[in-house]
FIVEX-788365 format. One line per 10 residues: their letters; for each residue x, y, z of C-alpha. Coordinates in steps of 0.2 Angstrom, whole numbers, plus 5000, padded with zeros to 4 digits. Example, Ala and Ser with C-alpha at 12.3 -4.5 7.8 and 13.67 -1.06 7.14 Angstrom:
REM FIVEX-788365
AS> 5062 4978 5039 | 5068 4995 5036
This chain:
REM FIVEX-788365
XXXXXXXXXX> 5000 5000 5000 | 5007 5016 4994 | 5005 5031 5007 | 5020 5040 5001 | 5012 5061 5001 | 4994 5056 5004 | 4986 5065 5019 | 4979 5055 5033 | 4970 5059 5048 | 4973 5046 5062
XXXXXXXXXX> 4959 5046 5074 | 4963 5039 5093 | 4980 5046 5102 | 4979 5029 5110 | 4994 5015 5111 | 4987 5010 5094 | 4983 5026 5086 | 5003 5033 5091 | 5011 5019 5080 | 4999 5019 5067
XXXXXXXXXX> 5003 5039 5066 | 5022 5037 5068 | 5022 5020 5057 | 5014 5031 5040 | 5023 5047 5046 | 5039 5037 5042 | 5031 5030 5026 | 5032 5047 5020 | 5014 5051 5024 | 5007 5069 5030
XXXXXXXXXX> 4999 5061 5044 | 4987 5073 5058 | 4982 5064 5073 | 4967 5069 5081 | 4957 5064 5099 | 4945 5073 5109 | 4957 5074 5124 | 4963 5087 5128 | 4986 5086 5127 | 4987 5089 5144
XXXXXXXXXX> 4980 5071 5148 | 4990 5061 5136 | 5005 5067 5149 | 5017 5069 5134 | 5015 5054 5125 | 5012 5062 5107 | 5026 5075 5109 | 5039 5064 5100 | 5026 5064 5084 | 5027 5081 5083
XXXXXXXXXX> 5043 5082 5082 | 5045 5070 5069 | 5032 5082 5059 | 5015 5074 5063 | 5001 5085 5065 | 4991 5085 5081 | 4972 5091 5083 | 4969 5087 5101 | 4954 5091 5112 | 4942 5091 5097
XXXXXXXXXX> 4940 5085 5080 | 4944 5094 5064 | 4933 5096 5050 | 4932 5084 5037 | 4933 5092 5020 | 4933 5080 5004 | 4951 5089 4999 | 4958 5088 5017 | 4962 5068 5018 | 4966 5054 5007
XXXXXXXXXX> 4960 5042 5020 | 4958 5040 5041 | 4963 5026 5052 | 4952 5024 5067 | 4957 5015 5081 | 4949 5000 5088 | 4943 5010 5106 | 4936 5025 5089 | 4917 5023 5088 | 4911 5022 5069
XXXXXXXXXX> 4897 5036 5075 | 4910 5050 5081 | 4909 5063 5068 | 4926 5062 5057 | 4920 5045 5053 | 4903 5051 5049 | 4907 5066 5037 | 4921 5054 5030 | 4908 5042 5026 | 4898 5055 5018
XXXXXXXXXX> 4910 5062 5007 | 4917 5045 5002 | 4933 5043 5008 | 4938 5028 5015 | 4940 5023 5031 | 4951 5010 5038 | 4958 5002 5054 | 4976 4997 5061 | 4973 4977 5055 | 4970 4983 5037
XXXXXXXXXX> 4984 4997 5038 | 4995 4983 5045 | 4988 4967 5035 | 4995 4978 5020 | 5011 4978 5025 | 5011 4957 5031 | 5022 4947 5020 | 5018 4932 5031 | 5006 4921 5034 | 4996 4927 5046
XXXXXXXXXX> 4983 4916 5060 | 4969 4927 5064 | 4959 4924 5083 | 4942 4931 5088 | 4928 4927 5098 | 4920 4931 5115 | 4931 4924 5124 | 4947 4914 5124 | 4956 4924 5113 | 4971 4930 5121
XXXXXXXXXX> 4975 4911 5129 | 4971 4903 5112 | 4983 4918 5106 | 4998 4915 5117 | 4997 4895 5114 | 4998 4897 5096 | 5012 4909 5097 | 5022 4897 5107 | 5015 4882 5097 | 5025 4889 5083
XXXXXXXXXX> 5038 4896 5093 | 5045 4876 5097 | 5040 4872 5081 | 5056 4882 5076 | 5048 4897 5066 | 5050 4914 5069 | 5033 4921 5076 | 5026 4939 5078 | 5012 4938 5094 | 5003 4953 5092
XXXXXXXXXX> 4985 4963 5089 | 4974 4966 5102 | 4985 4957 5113 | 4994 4973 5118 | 5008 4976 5104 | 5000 4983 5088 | 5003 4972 5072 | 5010 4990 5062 | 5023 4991 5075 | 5032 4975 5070
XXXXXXXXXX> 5024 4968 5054 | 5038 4971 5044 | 5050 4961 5053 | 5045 4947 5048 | 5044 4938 5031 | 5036 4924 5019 | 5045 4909 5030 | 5037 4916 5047 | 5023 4916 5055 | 5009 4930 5063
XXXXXXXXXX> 4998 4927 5075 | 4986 4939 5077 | 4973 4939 5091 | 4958 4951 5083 | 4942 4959 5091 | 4926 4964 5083 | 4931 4983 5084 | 4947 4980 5073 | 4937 4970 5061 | 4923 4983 5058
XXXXXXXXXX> 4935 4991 5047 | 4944 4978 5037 | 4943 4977 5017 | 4956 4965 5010 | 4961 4958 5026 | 4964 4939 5022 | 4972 4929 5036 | 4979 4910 5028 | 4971 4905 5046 | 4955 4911 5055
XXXXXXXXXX> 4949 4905 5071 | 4931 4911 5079 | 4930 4903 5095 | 4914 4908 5102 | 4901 4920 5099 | 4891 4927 5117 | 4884 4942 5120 | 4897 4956 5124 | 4899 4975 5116 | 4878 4977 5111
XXXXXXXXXX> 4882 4994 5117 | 4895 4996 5102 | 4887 4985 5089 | 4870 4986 5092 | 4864 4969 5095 | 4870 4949 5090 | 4866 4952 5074 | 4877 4966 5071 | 4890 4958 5086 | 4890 4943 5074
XXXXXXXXXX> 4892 4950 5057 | 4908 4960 5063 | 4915 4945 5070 | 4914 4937 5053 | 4924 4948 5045 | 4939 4938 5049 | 4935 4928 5037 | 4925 4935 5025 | 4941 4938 5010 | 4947 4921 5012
XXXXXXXXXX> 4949 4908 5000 | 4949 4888 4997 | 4967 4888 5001 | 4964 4895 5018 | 4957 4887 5033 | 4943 4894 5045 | 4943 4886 5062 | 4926 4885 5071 | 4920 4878 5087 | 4908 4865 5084
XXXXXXXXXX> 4901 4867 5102 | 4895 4882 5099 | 4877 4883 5088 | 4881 4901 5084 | 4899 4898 5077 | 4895 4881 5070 | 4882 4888 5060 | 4894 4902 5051 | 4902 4888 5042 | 4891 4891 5028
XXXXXXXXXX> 4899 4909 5027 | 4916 4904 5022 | 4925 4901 5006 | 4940 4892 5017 | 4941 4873 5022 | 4932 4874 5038 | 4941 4864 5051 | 4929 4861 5068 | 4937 4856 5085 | 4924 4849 5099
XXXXXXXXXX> 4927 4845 5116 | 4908 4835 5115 | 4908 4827 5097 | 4918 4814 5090 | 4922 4824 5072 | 4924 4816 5054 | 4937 4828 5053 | 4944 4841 5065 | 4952 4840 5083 | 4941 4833 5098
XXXXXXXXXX> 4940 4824 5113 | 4940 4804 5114 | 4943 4794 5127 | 4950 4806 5137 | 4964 4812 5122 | 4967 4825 5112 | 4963 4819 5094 | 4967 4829 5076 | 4959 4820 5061 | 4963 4827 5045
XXXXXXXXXX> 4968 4821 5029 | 4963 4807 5031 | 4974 4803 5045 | 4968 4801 5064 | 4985 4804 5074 | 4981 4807 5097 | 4990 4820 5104 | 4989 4822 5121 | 4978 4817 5135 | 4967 4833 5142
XXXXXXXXXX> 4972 4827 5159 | 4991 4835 5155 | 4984 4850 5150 | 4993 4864 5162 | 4977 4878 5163 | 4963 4871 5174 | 4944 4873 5165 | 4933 4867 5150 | 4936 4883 5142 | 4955 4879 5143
XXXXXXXXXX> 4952 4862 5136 | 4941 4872 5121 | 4954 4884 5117 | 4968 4872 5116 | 4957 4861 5103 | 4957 4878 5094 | 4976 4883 5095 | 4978 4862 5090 | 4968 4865 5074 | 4977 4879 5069
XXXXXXXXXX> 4994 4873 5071 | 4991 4858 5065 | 4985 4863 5047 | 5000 4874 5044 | 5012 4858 5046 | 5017 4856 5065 | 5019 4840 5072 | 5009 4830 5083 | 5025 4829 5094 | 5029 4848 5092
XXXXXXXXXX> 5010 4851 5101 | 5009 4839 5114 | 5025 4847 5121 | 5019 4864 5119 | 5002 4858 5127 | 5010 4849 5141 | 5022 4865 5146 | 5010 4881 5144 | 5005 4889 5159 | 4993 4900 5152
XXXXXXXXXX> 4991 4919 5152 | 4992 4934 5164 | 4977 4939 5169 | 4965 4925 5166 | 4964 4913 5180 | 4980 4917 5186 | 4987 4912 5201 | 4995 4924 5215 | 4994 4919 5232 | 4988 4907 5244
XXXXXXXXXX> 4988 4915 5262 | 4981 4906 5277 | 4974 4893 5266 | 4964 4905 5255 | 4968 4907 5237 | 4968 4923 5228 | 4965 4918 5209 | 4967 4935 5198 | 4954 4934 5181 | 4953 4953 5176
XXXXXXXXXX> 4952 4948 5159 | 4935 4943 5163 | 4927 4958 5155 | 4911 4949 5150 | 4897 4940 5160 | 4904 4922 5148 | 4919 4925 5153 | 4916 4923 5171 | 4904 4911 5170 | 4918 4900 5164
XXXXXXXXXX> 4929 4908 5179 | 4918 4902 5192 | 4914 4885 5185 | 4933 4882 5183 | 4933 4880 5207 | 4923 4867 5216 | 4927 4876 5232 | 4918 4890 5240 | 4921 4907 5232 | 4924 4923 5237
XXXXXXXXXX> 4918 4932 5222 | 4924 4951 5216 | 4913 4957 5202 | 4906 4971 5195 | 4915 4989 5186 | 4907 4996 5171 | 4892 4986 5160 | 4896 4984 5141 | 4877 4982 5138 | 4876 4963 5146
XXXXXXXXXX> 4863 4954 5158 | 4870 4948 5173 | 4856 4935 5178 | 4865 4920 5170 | 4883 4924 5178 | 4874 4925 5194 | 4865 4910 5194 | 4880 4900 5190 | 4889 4910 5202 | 4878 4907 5216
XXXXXXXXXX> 4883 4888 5214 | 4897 4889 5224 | 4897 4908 5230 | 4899 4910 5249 | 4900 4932 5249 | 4899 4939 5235 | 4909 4958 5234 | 4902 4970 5221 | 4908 4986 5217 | 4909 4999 5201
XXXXXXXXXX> 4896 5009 5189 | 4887 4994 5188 | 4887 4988 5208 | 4867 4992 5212 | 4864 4981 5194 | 4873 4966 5198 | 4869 4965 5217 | 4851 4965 5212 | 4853 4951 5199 | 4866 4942 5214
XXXXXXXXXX> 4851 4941 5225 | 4840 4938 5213 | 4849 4922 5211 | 4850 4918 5228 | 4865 4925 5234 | 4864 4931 5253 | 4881 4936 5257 | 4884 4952 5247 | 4896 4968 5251 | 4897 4982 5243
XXXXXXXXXX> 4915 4992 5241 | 4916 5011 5239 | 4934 5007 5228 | 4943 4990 5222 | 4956 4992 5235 | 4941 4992 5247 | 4935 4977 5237 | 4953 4966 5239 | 4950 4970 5257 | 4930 4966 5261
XXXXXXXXXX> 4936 4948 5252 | 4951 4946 5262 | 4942 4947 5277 | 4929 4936 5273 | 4938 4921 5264 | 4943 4906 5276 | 4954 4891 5273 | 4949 4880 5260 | 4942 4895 5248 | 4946 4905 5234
XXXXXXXXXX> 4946 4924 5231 | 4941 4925 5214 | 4942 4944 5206 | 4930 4940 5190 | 4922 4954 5186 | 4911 4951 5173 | 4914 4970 5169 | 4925 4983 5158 | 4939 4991 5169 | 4936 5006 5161
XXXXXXXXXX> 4926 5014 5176 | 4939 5016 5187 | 4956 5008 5177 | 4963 5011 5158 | 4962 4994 5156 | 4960 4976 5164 | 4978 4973 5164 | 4980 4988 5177 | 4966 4982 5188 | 4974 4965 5188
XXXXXXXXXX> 4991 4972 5190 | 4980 4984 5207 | 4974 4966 5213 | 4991 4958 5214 | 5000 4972 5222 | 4985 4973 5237 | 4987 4954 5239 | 5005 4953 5239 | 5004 4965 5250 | 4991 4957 5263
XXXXXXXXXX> 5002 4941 5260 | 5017 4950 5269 | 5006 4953 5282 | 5005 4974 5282 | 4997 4979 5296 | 4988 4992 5287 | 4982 4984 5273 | 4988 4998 5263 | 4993 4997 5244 | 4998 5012 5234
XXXXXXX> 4984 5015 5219 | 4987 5011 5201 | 4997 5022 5190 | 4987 5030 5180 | 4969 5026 5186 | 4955 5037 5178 | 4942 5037 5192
């Protein structure tokens, strides 16, 4: 893609949005980047862009003009509706994200994750599956590195995975991964994408440029993704943690199995699977499929399979004090994504949940929840909403904190031997953190700190909290 002298408005002073501007100022573009903040609260970060000769339009928009821009690239977080997007849309000129920026630039072959849930351990296991497979592999996307930081680095004899999310997808065009995977499809970001309808349309983008040389990788558990199978030109390849497959990678007798090409090779028994819970089992089916169709071995995955802890964030394990376990799943921004959190203990729970709604009903979370809840601590924009829907499904024992720290706290002192303090929101961070990484990060410094025993119970706040 040629950007050499066209003008581009970036939208979204983000992490994104800052090397998506310095990526196409280098390029040779004449690149203004633009948010509504204001500069004082992006505490210097876009200073170095300026200069390097990139424009800034910070605390509003700019006009769009038809002559003013050859195109915009809008961040993921960059709603479709805000007005630059609009009056581009109306004067025809296009519009594009970071994937389809970077997917220009991709000289190899690139496996594409989405889906509710699962995406960031399914991610990582792929990544590493390839990484002791020997090739040289790029883990990037909406796991925290953007792919236009790095893309280039890599070439036709490598390998990209790219874990995706419905917001970068919205704005793809020729995007065309040689492997898609859609794990799931639950509801999460109705707020952004209207309803399921419109939820599940974006996620199938991933796939929607592919061809009959690619593969698309679907879970067959799921009705919703199962039936997009009839949406894809690419060899669909299923995995199943319930069914005995034709072809694909399931369960049987206990084993992992791949069946493909008309050969039927076991892998690894689930049972030496390192991350604890069915989803676990489900996303390792997934990163087995899509490894296995690009040519690594059998061998190569059980060993990969039977050595990966999983990921920061998601069920993570910190402490254990006085026989309590303190289990971190701020990744758990979604009421599935905790329902699979909670169903991974059979002991009693102390459960933290609740920060900013994305548009979801809590009743099902909670019912589950109350299976094995003993106290329940709620807290966030959202606190009044999901301790109605907690008691609602019969949970008695509920608190409610002012703050997290407050939260970590209210738990602490409830949990006894033999339970597990489980932070799981079921919630976006975004009411009182930048992100869920930096609410998980808050939680493991309080309970390391309550671990060594401080007699205050005091932790210092996160860095840059915005409320």
């Amino acid at each position: 893609m040629e950007v050499k002298n066209k003008k581009v408005l970036v939208v979204g002073a983000g992490k994104t949005g800052l090397s998506t501007a310095g990526f196409l100022n280098r390029k040779g573009a004449l690149v203004t980047l633009t948010d509504g903040k204001k500069r004082e609260d992006f505490k210097g970060s876009p200073d170095g862009l300026e200069k390097a000769g990139v424009k800034l339009e910070l605390g509003e928009y700019p006009q769009i003009n038809r002559d003013d821009f050859d195109f915009l690239v809008i961040s993921p977080g960059v709603p479709p509706t805000i007005t630059p997007v609009r009056q581009a849309g109306c004067l025809g000129i296009p519009v594009l994200g970071e994937l389809e920026l970077a997917f220009g630039y991709a000289a190899a072959p690139m496996v594409a994750i989405t889906g509710t849930n699962g995406k960031t351990t399914t991610t990582t296991l792929v990544g590493e599956m390839f990484r002791d497979a020997g090739y040289n592999t790029l883990v990037a996307g909406n796991i925290g590195i953007p792919l236009i930081d790095r893309v280039e680095n890599y070439g036709s004899g490598d390998i990209i995975v790219a874990e995706v999310s419905s917001f970068q997808l919205e704005t793809v065009r020729s995007f065309r991964p040689r492997v898609a995977a859609l794990l799931n499809i639950t509801p999460d970001h109705l707020d952004r994408h209207g309803d399921m309808e419109g939820y599940k349309k974006a996620k199938g983008l991933i796939f929607s440029n592919q061809g009959r040389e690619d593969y698309t990788v679907l879970n067959y558990d799921d009705p919703l993704t199962r039936s997009m199978s009839a949406m894809t030109k690419g060899k669909v390849i299923f995995f199943s943690g319930r069914h005995i497959l034709e072809e694909g990678v399931y369960v049987r007798e206990g084993n992992i199995v791949i069946s493909f090409s008309g050969r039927e090779i076991e892998v690894l028994g689930k049972d030496k699977l390192q991350i604890p819970g069915g989803h676990n089992l489900e996303n390792a089916l997934a990163a087995v499929a899509c490894a296995c169709v690009l040519g690594v071995s059998p061998q190569s995955l059980a060993r990969t399979l039977e050595s990966f802890k999983g990921v920061e964030h998601r069920l993570e394990f910190v402490a254990e004090i006085n026989g309590v376990k303190y289990i971190n799943d701020s990744k758990g921004t979604n009421p599935d994504a905790s329902i699979k959190a909670v169903e991974a203990y059979r002991q009693p729970l102390v459960l933290i949940a609740g920060g900013k709604n994305k548009g979801n009903d809590f009743s099902q979370f909670t019912r589950k929840a109350a299976e094995t809840t003993r106290v329940m601590v709620v807290l966030g924009q959202c606190a009044g909403e999901m301790e109605k829907a907690a008691r609602e499904a019969g949970i008695k024992n509920i608190l409610r904190a002012g703050d997290f720290r407050e939260a970590v706290i209210l738990a602490h002192r409830a949990a006894g031997p033999g339970e597990v303090v489980l932070l799981s929101p079921a919630c976006a961070s975004w009411d009182m953190f930048n992100s869920y990484e930096e609410r998980g990060n808050y939680f493991k410094e309080i309970v390391r700190r309550l671990a060594e025993g401080c007699a205050d119970l005091a932790a210092p706040g996160p860095a840059s909290s915005d409320g």
